[in-house]
C-alpha positions as CSV (number, residue, x, y, z in Angstrom):
1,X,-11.7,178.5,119.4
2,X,-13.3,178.7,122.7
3,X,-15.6,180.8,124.5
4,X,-13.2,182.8,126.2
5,X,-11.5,183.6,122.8
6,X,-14.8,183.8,120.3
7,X,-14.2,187.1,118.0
8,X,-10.5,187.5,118.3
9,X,-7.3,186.4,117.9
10,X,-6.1,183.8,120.7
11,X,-2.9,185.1,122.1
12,X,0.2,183.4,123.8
13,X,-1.6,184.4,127.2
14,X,-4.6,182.5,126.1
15,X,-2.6,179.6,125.4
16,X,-1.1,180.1,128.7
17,X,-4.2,180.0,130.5
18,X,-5.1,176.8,128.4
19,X,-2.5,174.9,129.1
20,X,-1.9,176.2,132.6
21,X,1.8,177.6,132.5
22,X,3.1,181.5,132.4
23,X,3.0,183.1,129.1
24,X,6.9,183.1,129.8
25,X,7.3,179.3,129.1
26,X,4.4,179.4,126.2
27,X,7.3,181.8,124.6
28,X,10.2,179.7,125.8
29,X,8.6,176.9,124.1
30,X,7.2,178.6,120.6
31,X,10.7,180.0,120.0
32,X,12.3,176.2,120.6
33,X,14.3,177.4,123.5
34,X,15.9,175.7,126.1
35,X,14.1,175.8,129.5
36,X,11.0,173.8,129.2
37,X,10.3,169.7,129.1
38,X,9.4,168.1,126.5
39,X,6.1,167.0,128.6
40,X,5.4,170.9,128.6
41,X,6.4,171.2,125.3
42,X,3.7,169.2,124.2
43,X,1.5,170.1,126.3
44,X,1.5,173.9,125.3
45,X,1.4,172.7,121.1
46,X,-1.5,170.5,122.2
47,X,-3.3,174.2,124.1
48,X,-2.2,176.2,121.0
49,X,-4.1,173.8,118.5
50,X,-7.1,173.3,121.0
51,X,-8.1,177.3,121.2
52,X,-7.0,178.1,117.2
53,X,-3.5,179.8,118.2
54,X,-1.3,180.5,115.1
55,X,2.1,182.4,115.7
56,X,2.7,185.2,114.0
57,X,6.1,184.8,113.0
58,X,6.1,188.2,111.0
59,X,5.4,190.1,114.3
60,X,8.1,187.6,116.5
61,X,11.1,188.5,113.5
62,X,9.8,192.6,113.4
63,X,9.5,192.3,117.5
64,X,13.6,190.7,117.3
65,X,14.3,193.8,114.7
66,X,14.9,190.7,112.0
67,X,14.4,191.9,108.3
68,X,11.9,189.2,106.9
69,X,13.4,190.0,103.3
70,X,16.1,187.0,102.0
71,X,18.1,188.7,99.3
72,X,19.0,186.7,95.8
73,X,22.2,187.1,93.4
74,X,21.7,185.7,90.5
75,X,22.9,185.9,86.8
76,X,21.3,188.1,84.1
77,X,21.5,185.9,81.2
78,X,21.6,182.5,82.6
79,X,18.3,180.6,82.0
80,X,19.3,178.0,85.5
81,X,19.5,180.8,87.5
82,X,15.9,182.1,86.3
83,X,14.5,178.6,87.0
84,X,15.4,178.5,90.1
85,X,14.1,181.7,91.2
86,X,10.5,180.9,90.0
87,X,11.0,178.1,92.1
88,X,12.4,180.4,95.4
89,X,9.2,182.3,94.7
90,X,6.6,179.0,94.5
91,X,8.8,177.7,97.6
92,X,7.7,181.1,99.6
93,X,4.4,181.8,98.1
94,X,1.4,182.0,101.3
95,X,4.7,182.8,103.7
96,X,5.4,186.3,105.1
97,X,8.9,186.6,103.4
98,X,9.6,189.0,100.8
99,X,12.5,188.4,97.9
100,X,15.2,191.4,96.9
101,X,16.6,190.5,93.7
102,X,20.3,192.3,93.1
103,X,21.5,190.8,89.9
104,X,25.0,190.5,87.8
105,X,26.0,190.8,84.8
106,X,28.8,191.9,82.1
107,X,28.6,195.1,83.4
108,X,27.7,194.5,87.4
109,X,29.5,192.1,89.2
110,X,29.0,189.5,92.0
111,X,30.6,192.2,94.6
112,X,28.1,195.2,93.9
113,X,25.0,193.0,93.8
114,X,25.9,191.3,96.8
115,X,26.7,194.1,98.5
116,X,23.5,196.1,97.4
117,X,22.0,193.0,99.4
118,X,23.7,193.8,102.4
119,X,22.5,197.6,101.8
120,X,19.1,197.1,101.8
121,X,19.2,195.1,105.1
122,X,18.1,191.2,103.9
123,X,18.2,188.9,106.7
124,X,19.5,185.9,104.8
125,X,21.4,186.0,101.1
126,X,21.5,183.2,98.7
127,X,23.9,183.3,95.6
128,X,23.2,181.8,92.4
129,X,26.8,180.1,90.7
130,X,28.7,182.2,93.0
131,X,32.8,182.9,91.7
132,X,33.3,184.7,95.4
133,X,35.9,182.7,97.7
134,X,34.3,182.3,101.6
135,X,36.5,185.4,102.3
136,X,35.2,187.6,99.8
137,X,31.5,186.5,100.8
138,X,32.0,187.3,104.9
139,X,34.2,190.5,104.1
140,X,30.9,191.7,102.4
141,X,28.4,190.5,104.1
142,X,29.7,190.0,108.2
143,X,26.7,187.7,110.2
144,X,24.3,187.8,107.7
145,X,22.9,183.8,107.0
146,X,24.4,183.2,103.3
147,X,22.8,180.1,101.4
148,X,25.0,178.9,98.5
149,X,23.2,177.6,95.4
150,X,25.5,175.0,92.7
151,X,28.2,175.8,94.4
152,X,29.8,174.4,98.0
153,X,31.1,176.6,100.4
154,X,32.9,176.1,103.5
155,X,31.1,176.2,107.0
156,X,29.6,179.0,108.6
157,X,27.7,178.7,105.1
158,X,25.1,176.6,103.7
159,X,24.8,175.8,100.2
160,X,23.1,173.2,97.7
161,X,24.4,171.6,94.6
162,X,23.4,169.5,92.2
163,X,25.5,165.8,92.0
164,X,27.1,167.1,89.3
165,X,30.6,164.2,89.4
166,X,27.4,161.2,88.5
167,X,25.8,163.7,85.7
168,X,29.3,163.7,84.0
169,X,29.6,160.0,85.1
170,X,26.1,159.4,83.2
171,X,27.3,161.4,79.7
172,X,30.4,159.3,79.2
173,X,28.6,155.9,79.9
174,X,26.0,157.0,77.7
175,X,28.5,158.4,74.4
176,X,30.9,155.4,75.3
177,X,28.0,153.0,74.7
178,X,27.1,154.6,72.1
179,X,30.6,154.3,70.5
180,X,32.6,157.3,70.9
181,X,36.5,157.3,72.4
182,X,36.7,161.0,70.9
183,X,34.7,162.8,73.5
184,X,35.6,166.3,74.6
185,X,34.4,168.9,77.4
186,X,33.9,172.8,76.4
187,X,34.2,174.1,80.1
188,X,33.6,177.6,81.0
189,X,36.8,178.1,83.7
190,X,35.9,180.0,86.9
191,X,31.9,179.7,86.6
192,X,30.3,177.3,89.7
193,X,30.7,173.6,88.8
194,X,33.4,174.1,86.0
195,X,36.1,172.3,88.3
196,X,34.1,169.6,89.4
197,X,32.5,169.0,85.6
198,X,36.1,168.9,84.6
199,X,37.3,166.4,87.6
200,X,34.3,164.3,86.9
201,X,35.3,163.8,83.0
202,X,38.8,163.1,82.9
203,X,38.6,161.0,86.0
204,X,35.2,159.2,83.8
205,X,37.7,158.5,80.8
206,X,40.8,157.7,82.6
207,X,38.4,154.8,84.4
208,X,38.2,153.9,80.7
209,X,41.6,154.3,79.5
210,X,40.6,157.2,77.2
211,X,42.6,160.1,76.7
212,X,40.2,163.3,78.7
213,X,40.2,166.1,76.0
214,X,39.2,169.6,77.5
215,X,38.7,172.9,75.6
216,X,37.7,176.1,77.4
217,X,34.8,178.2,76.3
218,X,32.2,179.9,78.6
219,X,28.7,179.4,79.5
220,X,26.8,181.5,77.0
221,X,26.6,180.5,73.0
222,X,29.2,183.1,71.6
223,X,31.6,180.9,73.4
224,X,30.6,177.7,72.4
225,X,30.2,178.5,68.5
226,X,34.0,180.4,69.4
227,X,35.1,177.1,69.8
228,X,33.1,175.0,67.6
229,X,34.6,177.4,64.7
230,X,38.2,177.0,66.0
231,X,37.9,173.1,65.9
232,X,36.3,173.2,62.5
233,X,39.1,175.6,61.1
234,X,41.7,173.2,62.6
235,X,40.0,169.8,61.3
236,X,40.5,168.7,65.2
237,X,36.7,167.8,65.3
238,X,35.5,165.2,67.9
239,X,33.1,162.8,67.5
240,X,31.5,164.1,70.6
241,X,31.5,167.3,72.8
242,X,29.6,168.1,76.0
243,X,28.9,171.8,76.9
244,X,29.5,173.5,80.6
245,X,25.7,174.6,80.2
246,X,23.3,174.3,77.5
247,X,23.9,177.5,76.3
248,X,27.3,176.4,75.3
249,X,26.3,173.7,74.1
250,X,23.5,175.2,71.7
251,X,26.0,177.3,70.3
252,X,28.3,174.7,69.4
253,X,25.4,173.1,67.5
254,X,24.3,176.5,66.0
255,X,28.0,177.3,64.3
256,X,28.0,173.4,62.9
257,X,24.8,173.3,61.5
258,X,25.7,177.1,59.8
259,X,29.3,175.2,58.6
260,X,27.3,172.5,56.8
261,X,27.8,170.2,59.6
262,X,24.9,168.0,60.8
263,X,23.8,166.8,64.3
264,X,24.3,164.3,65.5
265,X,25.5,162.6,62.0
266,X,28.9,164.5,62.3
267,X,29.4,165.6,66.0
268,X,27.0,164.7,68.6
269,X,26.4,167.0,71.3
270,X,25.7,167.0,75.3
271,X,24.2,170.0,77.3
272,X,23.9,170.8,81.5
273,X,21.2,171.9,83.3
274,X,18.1,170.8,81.0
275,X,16.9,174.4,80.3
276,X,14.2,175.6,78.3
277,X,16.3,176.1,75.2
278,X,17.4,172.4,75.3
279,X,13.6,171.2,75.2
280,X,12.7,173.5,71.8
281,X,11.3,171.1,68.9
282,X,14.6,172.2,66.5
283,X,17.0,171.6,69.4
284,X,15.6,168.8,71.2
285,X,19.3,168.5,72.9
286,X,20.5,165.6,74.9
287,X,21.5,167.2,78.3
288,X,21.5,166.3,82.3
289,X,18.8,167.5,84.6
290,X,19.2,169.7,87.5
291,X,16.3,169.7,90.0
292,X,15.8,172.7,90.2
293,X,12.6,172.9,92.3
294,X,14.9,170.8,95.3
295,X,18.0,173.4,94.5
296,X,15.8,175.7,95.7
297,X,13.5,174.6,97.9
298,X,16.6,173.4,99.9
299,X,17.6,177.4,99.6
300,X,14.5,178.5,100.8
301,X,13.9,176.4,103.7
302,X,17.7,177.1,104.9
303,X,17.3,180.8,104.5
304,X,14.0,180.8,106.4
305,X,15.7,178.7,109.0
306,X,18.2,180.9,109.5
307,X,15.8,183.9,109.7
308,X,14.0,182.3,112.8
309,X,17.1,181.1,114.3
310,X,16.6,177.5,114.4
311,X,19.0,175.1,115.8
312,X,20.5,173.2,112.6
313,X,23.4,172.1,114.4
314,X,22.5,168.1,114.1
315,X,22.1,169.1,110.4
316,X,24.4,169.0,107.6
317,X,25.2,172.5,106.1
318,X,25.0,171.0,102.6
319,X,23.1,168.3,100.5
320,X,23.9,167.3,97.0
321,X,21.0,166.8,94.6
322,X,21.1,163.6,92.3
323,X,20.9,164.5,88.3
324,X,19.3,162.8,85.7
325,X,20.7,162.2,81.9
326,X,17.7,163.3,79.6
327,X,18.6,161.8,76.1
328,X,17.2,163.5,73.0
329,X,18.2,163.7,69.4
330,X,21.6,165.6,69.2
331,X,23.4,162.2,70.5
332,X,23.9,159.3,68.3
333,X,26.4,156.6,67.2
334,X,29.7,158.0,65.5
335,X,29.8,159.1,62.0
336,X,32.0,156.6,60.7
337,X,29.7,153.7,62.4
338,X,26.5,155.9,60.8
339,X,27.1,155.7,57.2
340,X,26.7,152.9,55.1
């Protein structure tokens, strides 16, 4: 801070006296657009860091009548989507942006909490596992910046997934070494991923000319113990099953254990997402890792981007984020190779 500016706040105009330009190009150049050299460019940064100047970017977006909220949609009862908001929050925590949370569930749906978002003025949107086609999405919500999380969207929108194709890829290499060829997936039709989980595990056992076997559940534990009950009844058991989520997944293991069944002697069993449920002590499930902290500083970043306008065009409008297998105790070699 220099004399001139001791006690108060430097201002653009004291940057432009600094660096010895109008204030004009000192605003050209702080909101990155076009009209000034790079030499000046620099020259105004180096000014701005010399006398202390900070922009205010809350005043800038207020001054441009830009809501500094980014609105979230997100799932009720799904343990991922609550993840990756307490990482939205860590990824905006210090910043001047404020979150509006609209949520769905079994009695809200993606429509009314999107359009709540819309309502209440956000400035960007991301969605959580969105089931909206692009259509749906820009009927609702017009020019507002929308940030798709685990699920890809077509361009004007951004969005973030996880590499979900190599996390399948990684559960069959992993069960096939271990011995199975009866391997099933309980998918949950119509929820973000499902068609990719499903390409990515018949295409994994065609590779290995297995037969791909593919039940459909949902992504909560009702509808995994729903079909661990049917297969039981019908003594058309695998030898190994991999849940959409780890919901699914726990409750498959939740009916078998309750039918006398044990894990992983008699069926062993594969989550998605590596939740908290999938870590407990009497679970301990075998599952693939999401990053969730990337998902969602990714979402962050993009939305904020978007708020200020930046010029993304030399970036991509979507990145996939690799996943890790995380092998525990519900996995293990078949039952006929596991008893003397």
């Amino acid at each position: 801070m220099t004399g001139k500016t001791r006690g108060r706040r430097p201002t653009m105009r004291d940057v432009a006296e600094e660096a010895g330009v109008s204030p004009a190009l000192v605003s050209i150049v702080f909101r990155d657009a076009p009209g000034a050299s790079e030499q000046t460019r620099e020259r105004v940064r180096k000014a701005a860091k010399k006398i202390g100047y900070v922009l205010d970017e809350r005043a800038r977006l207020l001054r441009s009548h830009k809501s500094l909220d980014i609105g979230i949609s997100f799932h009720t009862s799904q343990p991922f989507h609550h993840h990756l908001l307490d990482e939205i929050y860590s990824a905006i925590n210090g910043l001047d942006y404020g979150l509006v949370l609209s949520p769905k569930s079994t009695v809200r749906d993606e429509k009314t909490a999107l359009s709540s978002l819309v309502s209440y003025r956000c400035g960007a949107i991301i969605l959580f596992g969105t089931r909206l086609s692009k259509e749906e999405i820009n009927e609702i919500v017009g020019d507002i910046p929308v940030i798709s999380v685990a699920q890809e969207l077509d361009a004007p929108y951004d969005w973030v997934s996880s590499d979900d194709s190599f996390g399948i890829y990684q559960v069959i290499d992993h069960l096939v070494d271990l011995g199975h060829e009866n391997i099933a997936l309980a998918n949950s039709p119509g929820d973000a991923g499902a068609t990719t989980r499903e390409h990515a595990f018949v295409s994994a056992l065609k590779d290995r000319d297995m037969t791909p076997i593919v039940y459909s559940a949902d992504g909560a534990e009702e509808g995994g113990a729903r079909l661990a009950k049917e297969l039981i009844d019908s003594d058309n058991l695998p030898t190994a099953i991999l849940g959409f989520n780890d919901r699914c997944a726990f409750g498959i293991i939740d009916y078998c254990i309750r039918a006398g069944l044990s894990i992983p002697r008699d069926l062993s069993v594969v989550g998605f997402d590596n939740s908290e449920v999938s870590q407990r002590f009497y679970v301990n499930l075998t599952t693939v890792a999401q990053d969730t902290k990337r998902l969602a500083r990714f979402a962050a970043e993009r939305a904020i981007q978007r708020l200020k306008s930046i010029n993304l065009e030399s970036q991509g409008r979507g990145i996939l984020v690799p996943t890790e297998l995380i092998v525990r105790e519900t996995t293990a070699v078949p039952r006929s190779e596991n008893r003397p």
